[in-house]
Every structure is written in C-alpha cells, then in structure tokens.
C-alpha positions as CSV (number, residue, x, y, z in Angstrom):
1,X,15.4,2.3,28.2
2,X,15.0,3.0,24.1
3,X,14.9,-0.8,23.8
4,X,12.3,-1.2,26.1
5,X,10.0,1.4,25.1
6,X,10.6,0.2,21.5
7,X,9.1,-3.3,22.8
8,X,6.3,-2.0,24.2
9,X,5.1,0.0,21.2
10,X,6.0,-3.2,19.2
11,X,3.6,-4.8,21.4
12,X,0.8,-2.2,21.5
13,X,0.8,-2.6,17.2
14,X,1.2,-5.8,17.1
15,X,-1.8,-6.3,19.7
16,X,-4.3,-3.4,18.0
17,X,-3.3,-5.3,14.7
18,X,-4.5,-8.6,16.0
19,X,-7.7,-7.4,17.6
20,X,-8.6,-5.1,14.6
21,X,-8.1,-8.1,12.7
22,X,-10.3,-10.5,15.0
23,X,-13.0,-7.9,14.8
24,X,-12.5,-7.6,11.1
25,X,-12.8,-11.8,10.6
26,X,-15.9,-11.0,13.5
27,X,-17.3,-9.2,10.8
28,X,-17.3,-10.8,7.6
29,X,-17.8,-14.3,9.3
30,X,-21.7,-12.2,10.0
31,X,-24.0,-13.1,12.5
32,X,-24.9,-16.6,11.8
33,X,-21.4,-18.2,11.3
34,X,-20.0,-17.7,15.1
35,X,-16.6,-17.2,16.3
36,X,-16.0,-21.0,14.9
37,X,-15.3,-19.3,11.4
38,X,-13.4,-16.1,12.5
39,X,-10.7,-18.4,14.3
40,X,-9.2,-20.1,10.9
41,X,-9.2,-16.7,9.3
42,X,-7.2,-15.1,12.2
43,X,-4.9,-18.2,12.7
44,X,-3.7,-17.9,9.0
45,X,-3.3,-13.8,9.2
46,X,-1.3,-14.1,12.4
47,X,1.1,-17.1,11.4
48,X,1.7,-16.2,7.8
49,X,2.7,-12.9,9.0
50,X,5.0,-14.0,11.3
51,X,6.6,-16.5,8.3
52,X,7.1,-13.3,6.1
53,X,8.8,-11.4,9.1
54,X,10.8,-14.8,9.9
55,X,11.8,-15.3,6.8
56,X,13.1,-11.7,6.3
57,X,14.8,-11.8,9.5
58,X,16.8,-14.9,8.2
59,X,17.5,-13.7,5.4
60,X,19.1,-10.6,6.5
61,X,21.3,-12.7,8.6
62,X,22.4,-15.3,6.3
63,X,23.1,-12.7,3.5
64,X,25.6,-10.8,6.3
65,X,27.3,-14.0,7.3
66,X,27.3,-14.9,3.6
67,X,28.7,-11.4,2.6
68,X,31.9,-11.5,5.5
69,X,33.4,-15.1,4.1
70,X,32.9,-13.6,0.2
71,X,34.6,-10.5,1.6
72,X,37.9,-12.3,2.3
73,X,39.8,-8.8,2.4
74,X,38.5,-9.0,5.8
75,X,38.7,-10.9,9.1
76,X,35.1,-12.7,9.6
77,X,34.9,-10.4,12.8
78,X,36.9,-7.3,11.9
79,X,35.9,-4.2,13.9
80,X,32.4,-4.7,13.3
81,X,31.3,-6.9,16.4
82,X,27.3,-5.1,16.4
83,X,27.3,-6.3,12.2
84,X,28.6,-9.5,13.1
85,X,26.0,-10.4,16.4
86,X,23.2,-9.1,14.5
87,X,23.5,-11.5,11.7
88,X,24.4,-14.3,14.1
89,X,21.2,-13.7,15.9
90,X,18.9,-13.3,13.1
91,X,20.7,-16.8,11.7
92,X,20.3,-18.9,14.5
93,X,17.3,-17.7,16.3
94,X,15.1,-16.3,13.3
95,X,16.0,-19.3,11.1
96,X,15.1,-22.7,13.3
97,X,11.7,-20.6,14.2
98,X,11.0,-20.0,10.1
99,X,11.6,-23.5,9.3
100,X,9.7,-25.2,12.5
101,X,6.6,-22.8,11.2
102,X,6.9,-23.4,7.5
103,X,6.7,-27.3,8.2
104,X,3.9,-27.4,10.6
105,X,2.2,-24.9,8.0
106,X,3.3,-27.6,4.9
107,X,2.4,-30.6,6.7
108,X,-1.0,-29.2,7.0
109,X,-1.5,-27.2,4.0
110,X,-4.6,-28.8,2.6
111,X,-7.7,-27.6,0.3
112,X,-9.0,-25.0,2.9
113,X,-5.4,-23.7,3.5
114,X,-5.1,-23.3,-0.3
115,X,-8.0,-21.6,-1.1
116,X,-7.2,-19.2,2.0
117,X,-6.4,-15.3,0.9
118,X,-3.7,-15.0,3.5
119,X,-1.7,-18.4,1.9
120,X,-1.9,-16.5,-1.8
121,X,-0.7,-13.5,-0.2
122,X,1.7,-14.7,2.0
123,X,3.8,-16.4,-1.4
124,X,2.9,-12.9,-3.8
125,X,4.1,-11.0,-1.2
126,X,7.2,-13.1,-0.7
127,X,8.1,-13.6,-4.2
128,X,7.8,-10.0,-4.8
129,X,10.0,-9.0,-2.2
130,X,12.8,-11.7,-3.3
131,X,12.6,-10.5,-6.5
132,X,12.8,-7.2,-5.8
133,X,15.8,-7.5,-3.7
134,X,17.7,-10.2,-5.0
135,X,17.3,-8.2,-9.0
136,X,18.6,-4.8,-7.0
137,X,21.5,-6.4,-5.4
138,X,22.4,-8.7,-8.0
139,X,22.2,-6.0,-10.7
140,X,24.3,-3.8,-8.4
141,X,27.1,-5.9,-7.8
142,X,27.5,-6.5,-11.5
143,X,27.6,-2.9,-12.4
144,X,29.8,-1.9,-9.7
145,X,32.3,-4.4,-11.3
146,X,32.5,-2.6,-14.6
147,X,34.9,0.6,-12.6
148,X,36.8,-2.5,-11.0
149,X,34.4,-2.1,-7.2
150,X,34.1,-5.6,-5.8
151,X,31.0,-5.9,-3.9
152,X,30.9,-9.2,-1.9
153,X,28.2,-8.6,0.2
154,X,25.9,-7.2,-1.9
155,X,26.3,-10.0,-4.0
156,X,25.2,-12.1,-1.3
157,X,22.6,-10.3,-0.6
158,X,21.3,-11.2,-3.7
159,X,22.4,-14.6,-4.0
160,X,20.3,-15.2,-0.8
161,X,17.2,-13.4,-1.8
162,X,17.2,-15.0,-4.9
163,X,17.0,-18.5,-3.1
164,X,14.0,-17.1,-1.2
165,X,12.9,-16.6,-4.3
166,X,13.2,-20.1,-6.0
167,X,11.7,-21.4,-3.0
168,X,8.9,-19.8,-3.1
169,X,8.4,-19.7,-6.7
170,X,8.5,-24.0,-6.2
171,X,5.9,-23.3,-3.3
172,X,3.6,-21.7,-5.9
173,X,3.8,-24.2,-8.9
174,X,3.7,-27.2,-6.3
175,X,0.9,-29.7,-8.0
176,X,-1.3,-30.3,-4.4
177,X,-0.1,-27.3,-1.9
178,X,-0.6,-24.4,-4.5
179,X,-2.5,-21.8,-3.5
180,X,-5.7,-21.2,-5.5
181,X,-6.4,-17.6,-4.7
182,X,-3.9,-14.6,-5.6
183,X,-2.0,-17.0,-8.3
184,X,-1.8,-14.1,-10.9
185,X,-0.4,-11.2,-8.4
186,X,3.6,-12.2,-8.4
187,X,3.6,-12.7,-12.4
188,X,2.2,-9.2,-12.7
189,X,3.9,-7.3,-10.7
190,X,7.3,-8.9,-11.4
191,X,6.4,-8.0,-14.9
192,X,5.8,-4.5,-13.9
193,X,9.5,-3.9,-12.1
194,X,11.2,-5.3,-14.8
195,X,9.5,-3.1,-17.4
196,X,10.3,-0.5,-15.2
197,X,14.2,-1.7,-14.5
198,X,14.5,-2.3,-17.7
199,X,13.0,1.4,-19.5
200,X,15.3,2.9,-16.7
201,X,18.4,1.2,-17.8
202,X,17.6,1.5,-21.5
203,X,17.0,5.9,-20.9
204,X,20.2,6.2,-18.9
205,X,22.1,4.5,-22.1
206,X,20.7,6.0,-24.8
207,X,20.3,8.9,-22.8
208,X,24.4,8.5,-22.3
209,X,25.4,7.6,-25.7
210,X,23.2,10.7,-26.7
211,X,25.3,13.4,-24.1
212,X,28.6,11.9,-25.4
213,X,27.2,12.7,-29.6
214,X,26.5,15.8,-28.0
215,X,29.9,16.6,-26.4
216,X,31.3,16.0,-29.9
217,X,29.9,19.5,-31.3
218,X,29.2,21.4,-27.9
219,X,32.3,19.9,-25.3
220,X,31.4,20.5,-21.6
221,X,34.0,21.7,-19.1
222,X,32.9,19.1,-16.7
223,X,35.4,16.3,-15.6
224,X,34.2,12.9,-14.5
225,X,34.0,9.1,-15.2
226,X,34.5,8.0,-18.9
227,X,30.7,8.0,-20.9
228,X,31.2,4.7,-21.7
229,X,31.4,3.1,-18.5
230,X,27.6,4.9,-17.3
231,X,26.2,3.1,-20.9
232,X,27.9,0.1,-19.6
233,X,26.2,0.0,-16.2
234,X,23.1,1.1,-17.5
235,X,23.0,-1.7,-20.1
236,X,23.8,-4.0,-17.5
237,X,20.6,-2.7,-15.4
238,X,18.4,-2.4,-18.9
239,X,19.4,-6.6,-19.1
240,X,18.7,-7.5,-16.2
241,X,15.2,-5.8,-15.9
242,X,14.2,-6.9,-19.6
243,X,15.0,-10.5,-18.4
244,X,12.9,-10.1,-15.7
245,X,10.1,-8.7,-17.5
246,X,10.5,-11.7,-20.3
247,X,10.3,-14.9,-17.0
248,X,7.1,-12.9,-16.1
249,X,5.9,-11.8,-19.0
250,X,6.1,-14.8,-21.0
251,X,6.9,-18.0,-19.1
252,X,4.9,-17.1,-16.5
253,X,1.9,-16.0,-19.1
254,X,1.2,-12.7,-17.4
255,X,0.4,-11.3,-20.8
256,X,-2.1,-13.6,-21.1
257,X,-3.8,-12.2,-17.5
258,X,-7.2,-9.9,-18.5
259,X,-9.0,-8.8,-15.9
260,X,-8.1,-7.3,-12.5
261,X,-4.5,-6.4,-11.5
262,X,-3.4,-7.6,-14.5
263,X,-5.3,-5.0,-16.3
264,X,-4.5,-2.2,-14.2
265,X,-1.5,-2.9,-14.0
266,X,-1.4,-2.4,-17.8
267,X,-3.4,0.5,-17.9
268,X,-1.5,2.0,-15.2
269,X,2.2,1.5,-15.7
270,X,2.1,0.7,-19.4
271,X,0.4,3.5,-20.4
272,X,-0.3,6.0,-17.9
273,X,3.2,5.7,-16.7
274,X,5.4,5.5,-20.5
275,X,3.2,8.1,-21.5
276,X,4.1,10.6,-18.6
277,X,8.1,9.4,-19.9
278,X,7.4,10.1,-23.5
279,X,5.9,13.1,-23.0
280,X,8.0,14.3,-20.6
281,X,11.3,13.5,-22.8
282,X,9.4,15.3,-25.7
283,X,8.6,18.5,-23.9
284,X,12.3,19.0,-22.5
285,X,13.6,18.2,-25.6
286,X,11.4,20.9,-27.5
287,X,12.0,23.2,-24.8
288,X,16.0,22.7,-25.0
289,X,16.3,23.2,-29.2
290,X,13.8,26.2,-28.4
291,X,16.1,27.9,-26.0
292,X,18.7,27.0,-28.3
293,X,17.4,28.6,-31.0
294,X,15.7,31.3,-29.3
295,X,17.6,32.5,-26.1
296,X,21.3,32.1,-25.9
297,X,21.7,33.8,-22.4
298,X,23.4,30.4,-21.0
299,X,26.6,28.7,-22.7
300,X,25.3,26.0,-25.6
301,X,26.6,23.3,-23.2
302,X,24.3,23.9,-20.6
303,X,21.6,24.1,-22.6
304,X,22.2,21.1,-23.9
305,X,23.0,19.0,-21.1
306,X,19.2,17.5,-20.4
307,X,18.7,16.8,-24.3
308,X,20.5,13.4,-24.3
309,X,18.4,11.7,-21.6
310,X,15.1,13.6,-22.8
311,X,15.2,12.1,-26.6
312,X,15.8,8.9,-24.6
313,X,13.3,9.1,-22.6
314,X,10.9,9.8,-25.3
315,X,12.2,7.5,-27.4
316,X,12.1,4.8,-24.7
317,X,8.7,5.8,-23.6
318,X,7.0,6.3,-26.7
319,X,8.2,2.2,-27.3
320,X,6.9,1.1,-24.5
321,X,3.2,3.1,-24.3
322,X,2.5,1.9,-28.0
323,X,3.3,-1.8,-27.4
324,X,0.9,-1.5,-24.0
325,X,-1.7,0.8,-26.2
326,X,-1.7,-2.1,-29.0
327,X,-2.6,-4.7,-25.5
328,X,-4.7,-2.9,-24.6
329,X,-6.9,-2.2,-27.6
330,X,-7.2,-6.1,-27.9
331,X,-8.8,-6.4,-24.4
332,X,-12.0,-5.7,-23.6
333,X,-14.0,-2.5,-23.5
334,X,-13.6,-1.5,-20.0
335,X,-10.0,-1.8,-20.5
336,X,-9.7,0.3,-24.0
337,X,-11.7,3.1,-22.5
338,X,-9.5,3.0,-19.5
339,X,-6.4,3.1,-21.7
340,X,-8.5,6.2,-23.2
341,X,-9.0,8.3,-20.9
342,X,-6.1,8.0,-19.1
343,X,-4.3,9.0,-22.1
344,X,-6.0,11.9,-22.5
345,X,-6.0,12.8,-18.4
346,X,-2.2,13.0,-19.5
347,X,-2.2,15.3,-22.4
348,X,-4.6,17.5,-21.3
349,X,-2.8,18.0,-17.4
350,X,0.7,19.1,-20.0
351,X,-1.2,21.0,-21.9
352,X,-3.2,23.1,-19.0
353,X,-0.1,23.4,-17.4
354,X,1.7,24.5,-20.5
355,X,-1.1,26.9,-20.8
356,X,-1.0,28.4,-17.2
357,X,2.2,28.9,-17.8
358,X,2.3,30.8,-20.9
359,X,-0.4,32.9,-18.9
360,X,2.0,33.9,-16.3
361,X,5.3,34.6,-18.6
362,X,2.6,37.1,-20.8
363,X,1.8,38.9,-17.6
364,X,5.1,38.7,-16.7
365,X,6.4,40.2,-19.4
366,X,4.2,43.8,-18.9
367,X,6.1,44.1,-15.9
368,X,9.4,45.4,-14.8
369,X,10.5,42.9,-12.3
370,X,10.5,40.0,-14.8
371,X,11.8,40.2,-18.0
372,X,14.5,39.6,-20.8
373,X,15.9,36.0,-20.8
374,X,14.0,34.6,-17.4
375,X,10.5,35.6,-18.9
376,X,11.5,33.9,-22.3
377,X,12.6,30.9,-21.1
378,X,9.0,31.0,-19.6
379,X,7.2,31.2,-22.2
380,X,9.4,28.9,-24.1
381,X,8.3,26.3,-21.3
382,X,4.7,26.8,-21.5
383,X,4.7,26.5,-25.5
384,X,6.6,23.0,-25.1
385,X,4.3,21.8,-22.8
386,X,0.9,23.3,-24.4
387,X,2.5,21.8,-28.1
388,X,2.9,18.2,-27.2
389,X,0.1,17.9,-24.7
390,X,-2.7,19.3,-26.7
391,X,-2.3,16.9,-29.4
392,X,-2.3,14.1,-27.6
393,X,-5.2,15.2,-25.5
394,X,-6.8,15.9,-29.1
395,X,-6.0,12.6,-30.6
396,X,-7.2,10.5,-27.2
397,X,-10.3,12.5,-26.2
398,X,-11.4,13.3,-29.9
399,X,-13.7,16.5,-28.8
400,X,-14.7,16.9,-32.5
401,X,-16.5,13.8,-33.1
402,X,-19.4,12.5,-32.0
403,X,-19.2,10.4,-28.9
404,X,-19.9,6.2,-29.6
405,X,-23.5,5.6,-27.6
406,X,-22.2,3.0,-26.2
407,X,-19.4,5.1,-24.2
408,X,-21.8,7.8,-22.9
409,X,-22.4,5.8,-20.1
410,X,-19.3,3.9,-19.1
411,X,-18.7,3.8,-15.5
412,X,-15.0,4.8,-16.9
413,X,-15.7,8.0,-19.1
414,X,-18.1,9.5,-15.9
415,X,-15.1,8.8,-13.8
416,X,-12.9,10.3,-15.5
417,X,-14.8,13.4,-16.2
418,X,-16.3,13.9,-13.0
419,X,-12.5,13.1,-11.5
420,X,-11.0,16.1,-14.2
421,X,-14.2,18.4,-13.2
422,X,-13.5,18.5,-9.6
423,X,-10.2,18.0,-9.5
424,X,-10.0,21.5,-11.7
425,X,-13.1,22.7,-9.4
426,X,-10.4,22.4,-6.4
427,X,-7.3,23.9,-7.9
428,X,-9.6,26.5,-9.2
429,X,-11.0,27.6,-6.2
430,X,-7.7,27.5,-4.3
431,X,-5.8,29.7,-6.5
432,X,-9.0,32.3,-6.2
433,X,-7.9,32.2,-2.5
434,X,-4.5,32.8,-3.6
435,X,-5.1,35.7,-6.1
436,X,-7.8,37.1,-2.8
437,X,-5.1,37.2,-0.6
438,X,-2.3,38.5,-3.1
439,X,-4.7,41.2,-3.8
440,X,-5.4,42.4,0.3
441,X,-1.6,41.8,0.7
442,X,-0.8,44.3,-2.0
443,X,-3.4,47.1,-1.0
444,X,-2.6,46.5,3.0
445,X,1.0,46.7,2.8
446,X,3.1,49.2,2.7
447,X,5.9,48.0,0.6
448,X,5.9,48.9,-3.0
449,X,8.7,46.6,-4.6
450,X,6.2,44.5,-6.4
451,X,3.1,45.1,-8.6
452,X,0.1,43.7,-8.1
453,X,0.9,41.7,-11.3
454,X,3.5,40.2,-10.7
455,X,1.8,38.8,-7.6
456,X,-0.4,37.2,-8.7
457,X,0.5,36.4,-12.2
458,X,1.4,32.9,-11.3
459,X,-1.8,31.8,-9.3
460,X,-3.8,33.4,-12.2
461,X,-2.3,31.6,-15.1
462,X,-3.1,28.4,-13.3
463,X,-6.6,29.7,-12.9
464,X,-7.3,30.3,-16.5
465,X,-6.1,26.5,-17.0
466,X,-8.0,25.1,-14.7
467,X,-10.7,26.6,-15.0
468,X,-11.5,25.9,-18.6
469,X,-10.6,22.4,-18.2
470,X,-13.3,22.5,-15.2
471,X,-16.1,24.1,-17.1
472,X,-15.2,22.3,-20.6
473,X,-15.7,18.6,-18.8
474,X,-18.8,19.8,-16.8
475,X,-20.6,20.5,-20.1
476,X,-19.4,17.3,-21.5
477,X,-20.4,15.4,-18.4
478,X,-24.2,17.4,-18.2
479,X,-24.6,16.9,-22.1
480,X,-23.3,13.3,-21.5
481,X,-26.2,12.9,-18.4
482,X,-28.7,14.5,-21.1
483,X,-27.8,11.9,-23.5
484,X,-28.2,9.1,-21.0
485,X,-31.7,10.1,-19.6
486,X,-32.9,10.8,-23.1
487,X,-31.7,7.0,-24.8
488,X,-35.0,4.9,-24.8
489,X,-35.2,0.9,-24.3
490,X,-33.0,0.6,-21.3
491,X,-34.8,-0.2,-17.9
492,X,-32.3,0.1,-14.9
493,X,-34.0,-2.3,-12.5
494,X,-31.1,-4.1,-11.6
495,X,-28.0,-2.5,-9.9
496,X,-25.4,-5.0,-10.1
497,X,-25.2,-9.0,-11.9
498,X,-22.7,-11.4,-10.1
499,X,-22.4,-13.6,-13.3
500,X,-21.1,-16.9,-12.9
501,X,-20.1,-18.6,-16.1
502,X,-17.4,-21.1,-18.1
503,X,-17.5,-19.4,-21.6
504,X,-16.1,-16.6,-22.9
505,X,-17.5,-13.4,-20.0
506,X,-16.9,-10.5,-22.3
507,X,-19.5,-10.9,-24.5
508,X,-21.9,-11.9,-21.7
509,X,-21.2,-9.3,-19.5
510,X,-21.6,-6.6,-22.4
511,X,-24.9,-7.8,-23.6
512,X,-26.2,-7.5,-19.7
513,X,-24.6,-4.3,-19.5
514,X,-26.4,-2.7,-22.3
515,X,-29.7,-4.5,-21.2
516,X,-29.8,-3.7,-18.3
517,X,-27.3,-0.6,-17.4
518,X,-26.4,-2.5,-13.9
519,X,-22.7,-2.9,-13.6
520,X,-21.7,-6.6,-13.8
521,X,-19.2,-9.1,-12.2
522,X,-18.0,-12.2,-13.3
523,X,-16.9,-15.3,-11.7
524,X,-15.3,-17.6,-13.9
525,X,-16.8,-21.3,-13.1
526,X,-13.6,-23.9,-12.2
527,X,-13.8,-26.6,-14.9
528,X,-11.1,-27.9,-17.5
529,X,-9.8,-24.6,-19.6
530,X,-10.1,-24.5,-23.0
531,X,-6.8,-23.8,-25.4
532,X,-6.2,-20.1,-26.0
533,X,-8.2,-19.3,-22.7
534,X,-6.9,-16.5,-20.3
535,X,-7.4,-16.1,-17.0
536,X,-9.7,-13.1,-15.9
537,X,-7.5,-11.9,-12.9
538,X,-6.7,-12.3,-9.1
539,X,-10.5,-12.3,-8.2
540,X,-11.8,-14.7,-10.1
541,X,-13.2,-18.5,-8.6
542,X,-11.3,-21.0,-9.0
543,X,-8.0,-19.2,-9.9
544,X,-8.0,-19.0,-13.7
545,X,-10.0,-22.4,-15.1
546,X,-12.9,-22.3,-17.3
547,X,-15.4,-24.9,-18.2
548,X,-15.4,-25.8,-21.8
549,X,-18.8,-25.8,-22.0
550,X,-19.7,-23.0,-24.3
551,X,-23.1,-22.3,-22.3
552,X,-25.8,-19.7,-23.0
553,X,-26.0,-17.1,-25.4
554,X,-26.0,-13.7,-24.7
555,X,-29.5,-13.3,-26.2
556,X,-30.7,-16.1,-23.7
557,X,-29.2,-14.0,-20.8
558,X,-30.8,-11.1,-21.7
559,X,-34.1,-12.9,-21.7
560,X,-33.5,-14.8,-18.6
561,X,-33.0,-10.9,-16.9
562,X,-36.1,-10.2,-18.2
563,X,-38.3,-8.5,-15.6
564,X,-36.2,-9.1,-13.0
565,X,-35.3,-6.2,-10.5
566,X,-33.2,-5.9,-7.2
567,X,-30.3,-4.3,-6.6
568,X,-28.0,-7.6,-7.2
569,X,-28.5,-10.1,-9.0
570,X,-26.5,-13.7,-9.4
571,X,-26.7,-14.8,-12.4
572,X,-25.3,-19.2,-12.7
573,X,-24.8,-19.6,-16.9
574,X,-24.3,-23.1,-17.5
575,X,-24.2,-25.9,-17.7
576,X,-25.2,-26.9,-21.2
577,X,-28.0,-23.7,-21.9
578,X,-29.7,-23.9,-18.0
579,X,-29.6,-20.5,-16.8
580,X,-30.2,-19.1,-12.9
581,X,-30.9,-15.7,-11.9
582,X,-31.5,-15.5,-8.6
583,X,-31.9,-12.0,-7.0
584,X,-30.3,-11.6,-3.6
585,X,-30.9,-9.9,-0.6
586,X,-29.8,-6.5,0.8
C-alpha cells in the first residue's frame, strides 16, 4: 500500500513537471515558432534528467557492492539482505539503462545538442555532485583512519563518485561533444566547496592547537580524545579542500572567470561569507578576554573554552576575505561596489545588533529581575559586537566623505540601500507590535512578577537599532535620488543596451552606462581569444571566446547611441570600427 501510493505521487510530480515544462518550452518558443521548437527543448529536459537520476541510482549501487567486498570482515550477504538487494538492483537495472541513454545521447550529441542549456547543465550538475560526494567520503575515510576506524565502504563510496567524476570531467573537455553553454559553472562552484572545506578544516586546527595552548595555563576537567588527533583530522579535511580549491581555482582557470557566477560567487562566499567568519571569531574572542577580565562568575576554563576556535576563525577568515577583497578590487566596477557594500551590510547588521543589545542590558540593569553577572555578560556582548562592527561598517561605507558621482547611481548602492531601508522598516515595525502588545499584556494582566521593563526591554533595544539604521539609509538614499535628478548632461532615453562585442566590454559598457544611464548587457562575440583574455561568465555567447579584433571605441559608441531611444537597445560593435544599434521591440 505505502509503495503504491509512493508510485503514484511519483507519477503525479513527475507528470506536473513534464507538462509545466512543455508549457514553459510553449512559451519561450513564442507564437511564431510552433510546437516544432518546444519538442527539442522538452526532449533534452526529460532525458538528461533521467541520466542524472540513472546515474545516481548506479552509483549508489556500485559503491554498496564495492563497499561489502572492501569490507572483508564480513560475509558479502551478512544479515543485511534489504542492503544487499538494493544495491543489486540499482547495479543491474539502473546501470544497462544509464549506459543504453548516455550512448544514444553521445552518438548524437552534435552542434545543437551542445549549445543546449540542459547538456551544460546536465555535466555542472553532475560534476558537482561527484565532487561533492566523492571529496566528503574520501576525506572521511581518511580521517577516520587517524583513531585506527577502517571505513571500507565509505571509501568506496568515494572511489565510485570520484569515477563519475573523471568521466564527466572528460565529457566536458572532449574537443567536438563539449558543451558550449554552462562551461564555467563546475569550476566555480568546485572552487567555492573547497574554499569552504578547506577554511573549515584550517579553523578546527588552529582552532585545536589554540584550546590545547590554552589548557596549558587554564586545564579543563573534561576527559576525551587526545588534541592532537582532532588537529590531525582537521588537517586532513583543510588538505583535501585546499586541493580542491587549487584543480579549480587554477588548472581549471576559475580565477580567471569575471562576470556572472563567477563573480557572485566571489562576492558572495569570498567576502560576504569570510567576513561573517572573521568577524564572528573577533567578536567572541573580545567578548571571552572581556568576561575574563571583567566578570569571573564562571570558572576561567569555561570562559575560555570558545577562544581557541574564535582566534581561528578570525584568523582564518580575515585570510581569506582580504585575498577575495584584493580580487575583487581588480574586477570591474559593478563587482567592487558589490564587494562594498556587502561589506558594510556586514558591519553595520554586528554593529546594530551590538547596539540593541547594549540597549536592553542598560534597561535591564534598572530592574530587579535582571542583574549582577547575567546583565554584565550582556552588556559585555553588545560592546563586542558594537566594537568590531562599527569600524568595519565605517571603513566600507565611509559616511564622512563625499560620495564618488559616479556611485550615486549604481544599480548596486540603491539596492543596497533601499534593501537596508526596508529590511530595518520591517523589523522596526514588528517589534512596535511587540512592545504594543507587551504593553496591553502588562496593564491587562493581573500578574505582577514582571515590570513593564523588563518586558519589553528586549524588543526595544532592537527598535532603537533598527530604527536608526532605517532612517539613516533613507536620508542617504533621498539625498542620493536628489543628487541624481539634479546631475545635468545625462538623457535616460534608453532603458537597457544588449551590447555585442569582441574587445575588452568593461570599458564599453561603462562609457554607455554613464551616457546613457540604461543598464547594459554584454555578449561577448565567438572569435579566436586573445592572450590574457577572461571569460565574462556562464551567460555569455559563445562560452568564453573573444574576437581579437579590437573594434570601436568607446567614444564611437557613445556617438553611435546618439539620439537613439527605446527601452532596449542591441548594440553589434565590430567588426573592424562598423557599429549597429538597432532598437528592438516591446
């Protein structure tokens, strides 16, 4: 019965999938291209989907069959006959079905199968899965060995996944079956999991070697595994995710990806996310040698025990955020504003939060359910958080200087400051519902245990923060909007430019963007690439080739834009100086 209703809401997904993909391929094929062009589209969705979950299937069951002859301390059987079936099923049923597709799907894999999304997404997806599991498993096994714990079937877990892996990795450098589309996702994200495997690995040493220099001059009364075999295992995991992160990084040329994922993925991880370590690491840290120094209630071990792993973690993070910060100053505008601001998102949410908090342990300490030690420790939280947020909110956002006229109007800065405003607006308003009903809970009830205070102390400290953080960027974004409609010479007749061109976009696409104010595209022409030439990203034509043509100038473009308005414009730059604007329709 299970079984069977299990089927049928198999089926029911896997039939509203198809038919809100049909409708989707419907769609985008529009009016004039007929169902003749929806049908390739579908055919690749539905049959590269049912590789990936073929290929999955098999592996699973060759990794189990692998995993019971490595584990020879058992019979092949044992006791575990449902294990055993599984893995023979998925094997022999899951396998001959994978390989049957993936030959009829090679055999045929031509130009219009290449330059399909769903064949580039089929092998990122793929390769990033393999990775993924074959570098977990692998990197398991290995530091299960250092306290003597033999592993055989994880270890052939991995050893299978990591096949899947090479195969498909040979799938996407093959010289005629490549795929053209998608080519940068794999290298970037395999980039990002090793940083991240590998930042982990590197904290939990340090972090380690740091508790045991700690134990030295404040010994803990807790019994467990030797230090040195956590450093171990860590530096096994820190090894493994570093070489993972060099393959993409640097054979696989993902630091030379701008544009796209690539630079989100910079932007994102490599900043946003070491900063949120560092900072994190740095705040704990001050708040443990304040406590230290300041409140003694607990035994010195205990306060001690988080400083290890939170000087590592700044330590570690602080590495990592100023290698990507130095990448990301290099890169284009759009990408050092990004890098900006979401810097300074960071600082200021620890600093607003550092500052709602030191609102609520001052209210908390008029009153006499709260105080001594609790309300200190408090404060001493708020005052770690407000002291290393603030100056890095101070440093990134820079609220004393003038603002560069060319940043008043970046798509990015508005974001960001219309994101901070009404983000704040929301909290805001929702802790004023908070503090209302606090206040008509206090005067409605009868108990008298707690002051009004001490009710709403919390939700009012949070207010405060907020709402200065809300009202400070909604003056900067009106006085920023002033600024805009006040700066002469710039006619916004044209809402976006699709530029097409073979030389270097960036200083293209800024020229337009100050000309003309529209936001701007680019499409990087296919054509023989140029040494020292980057790809822009996962969306551009042609995968990552440009033409070495060096084309028009940006003075030229400018011109060619000239009196042209609709709401987008595609502009063709090249070849040789011959320039095409031609605006399209709604």
């Amino acid at each position: 019965m299970m079984v069977s209703l299990v089927l049928l809401v198999a089926i029911l997904v896997i039939g509203g999938g198809i038919a809100g993909i049909v409708m989707a391929a419907r769609r985008a094929a529009g009016p004039g291209d007929g169902p003749a062009r929806a049908q390739p589209t579908v055919r690749r969705v539905i049959v590269f989907t049912l590789l990936f979950a073929l290929v999955v299937i098999a592996a699973i069951g060759v990794g189990g069959l692998l995993g019971r002859l490595l584990d020879s301390g058992n019979a092949l059987a044992s006791s575990d006959i449902t294990g055993l079936a599984r893995s023979l099923a998925f094997t022999l049923i899951a396998g001959p079905f994978a390989a049957v597709l993936w030959w009829l799907l090679w055999r045929r894999m031509g130009p219009d199968e290449r330059s399909s999304l769903a064949w580039g997404l089929y092998l990122a997806a793929m390769s990033t899965v393999s990775l993924v599991t074959a570098s977990a498993a692998l990197l398991t096994c290995a530091a299960a060995l250092v306290r003597a714990d033999w592993q055989p079937r994880t270890l052939a877990t991995g050893v299978v996944w990591a096949g899947v892996w090479v195969w498909h990795r040979w799938m996407s450098r093959h010289d005629r079956k490549s795929p053209r589309r998608l080519v940068t996702v794999a290298p970037v994200l395999g980039s990002v999991f090793g940083l991240v495997v590998g930042a982990g690995g590197l904290v939990t040493a340090l972090g380690s070697l740091a508790d045991a220099a700690i134990d030295g001059f404040a010994p803990s009364i807790v019994v467990g595994e030797p230090w040195w075999r956590l450093t171990l295992q860590a530096i096994i995991w820190c090894a493994g995710g570093v070489a993972v992160w060099w393959w993409h990084w640097f054979v696989d040329r993902a630091s030379a990806l701008r544009g796209g994922l690539a630079d989100v993925a910079l932007v994102s991880v490599g900043v946003a996310g070491a900063s949120i370590l560092s900072l994190g690491g740095a705040g704990t840290a001050l708040f443990t040698l304040l406590k230290l120094a300041l409140d003694r209630s607990a035994p010195v071990a205990q306060i001690l025990d988080p400083l290890g792993t939170a000087l590592a973690a700044a330590l570690v993070g602080a590495l990592v955020w100023q290698y990507h910060r130095g990448l990301a100053t290099a890169r284009s505008d759009r990408t050092r504003l990004a890098a900006g601001v979401v810097t300074s998102g960071v600082g200021l949410v620890a600093a607003a939060s550092g500052l709602g908090v030191i609102v609520n342990s001052i209210l908390a300490a008029g009153t006499a359910t709260l105080a001594g030690s609790d309300t200190r420790s408090l404060l001493l939280g708020g005052i770690s958080a407000l002291v290393v947020g603030g100056p890095v909110w101070w440093v990134a956002w820079k609220p004393a200087k003038p603002v560069d006229p060319a940043q008043v109007g970046a798509t990015g800065r508005r974001v960001y400051l219309v994101l901070i405003f009404g983000l704040s607006a929301v909290v805001a308003i929702v802790t004023l519902l908070v503090i209302g009903y606090r206040i008509f809970e206090f005067a409605l009830s009868d108990a008298t245990g707690q002051s009004l205070v001490d009710r709403v102390r919390a939700p009012l400290g949070l207010l405060v923060a907020t709402g200065l953080a809300a009202g400070y960027h909604f003056a900067v974004w009106r006085r920023d909007r002033s600024a805009i409609t006040a700066a002469p010479g710039r006619e916004h007749t044209v809402g976006r430019v699709i530029l097409v061109t073979g030389a270097d976009p960036e200083p293209l696409a800024r020229a337009v963007g100050d000309a003309t104010g529209a936001a701007v595209t680019v499409w990087r022409r296919a054509g023989t690439e140029p040494v020292g030439a980057a790809p822009v990203g996962a969306d551009a034509v042609g995968a990552d080739a440009v033409d070495a043509d060096a084309g028009p100038t940006a003075r030229q473009l400018v011109d060619a834009l000239r009196g042209v308005t609709g709401k987008r414009v595609l502009v063709v730059a090249g070849p040789g100086s011959r320039i095409d604007v031609i605006p399209l329709r709604d």
